[in-house]
C-alpha positions in Angstrom: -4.1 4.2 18.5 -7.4 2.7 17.4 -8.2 -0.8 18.0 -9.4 -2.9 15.5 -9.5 -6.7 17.4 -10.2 -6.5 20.2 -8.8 -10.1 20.5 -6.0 -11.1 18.4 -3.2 -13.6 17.6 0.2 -13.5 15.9 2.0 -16.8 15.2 5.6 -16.7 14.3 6.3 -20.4 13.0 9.6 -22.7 12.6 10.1 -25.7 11.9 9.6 -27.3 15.2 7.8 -24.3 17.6 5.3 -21.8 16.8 5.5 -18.8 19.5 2.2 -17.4 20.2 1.3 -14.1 21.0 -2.0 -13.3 21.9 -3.4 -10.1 23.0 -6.8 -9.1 24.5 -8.2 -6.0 24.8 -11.0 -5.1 27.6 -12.7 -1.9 28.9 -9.6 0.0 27.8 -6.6 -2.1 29.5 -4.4 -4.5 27.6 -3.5 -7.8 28.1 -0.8 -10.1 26.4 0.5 -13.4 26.9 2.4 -15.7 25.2 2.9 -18.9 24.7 5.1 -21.8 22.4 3.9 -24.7 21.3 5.5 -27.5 19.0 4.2 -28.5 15.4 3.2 -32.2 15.8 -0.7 -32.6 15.4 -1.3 -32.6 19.3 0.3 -29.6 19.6 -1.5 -28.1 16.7 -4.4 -29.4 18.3 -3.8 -28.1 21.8 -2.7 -24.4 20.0 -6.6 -24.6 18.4 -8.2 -25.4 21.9 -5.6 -22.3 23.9 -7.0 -19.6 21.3 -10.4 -20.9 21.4 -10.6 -21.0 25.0 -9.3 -17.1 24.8 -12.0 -16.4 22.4 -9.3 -15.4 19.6 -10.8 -15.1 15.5 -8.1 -12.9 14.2 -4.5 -14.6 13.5 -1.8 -13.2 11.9 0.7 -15.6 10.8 4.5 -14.7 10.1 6.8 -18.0 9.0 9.8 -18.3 7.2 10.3 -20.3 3.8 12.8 -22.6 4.6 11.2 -24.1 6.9 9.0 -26.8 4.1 10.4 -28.5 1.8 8.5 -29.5 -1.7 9.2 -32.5 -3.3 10.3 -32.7 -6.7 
């Protein structure tokens, strides 16, 4: 398989977690590691500085619909 990233992210978010997935690729070998965090703005905030500190630019984000509600 051809890799495209070699650092990557996929977010799978609910209403109250977002599990993390994050996997790096280097000099061939590959590493994953995950990780969940909740949704409150620390932990938003504390997810932002865990990628970062991976070096992670590529996210791919899968959430269900229920999980906002819109106002009417």
């Amino acid at each position: 398989m051809r890799i495209l990233y070699e650092r990557c992210c996929g977010l799978d978010i609910h209403k109250v977690s977002i599990a993390v997935c994050v996997v790096i690729t280097k000099d061939g070998k590959t590493e994953e590691e995950t990780r969940r965090f909740g949704t409150m703005t620390a932990d938003l905030l504390e997810l932002a500085a865990w990628l970062k500190a991976r070096g992670i630019e590529h996210v791919a984000i899968a959430y269900a619909s229920h999980c906002t509600s819109v106002e009417r």
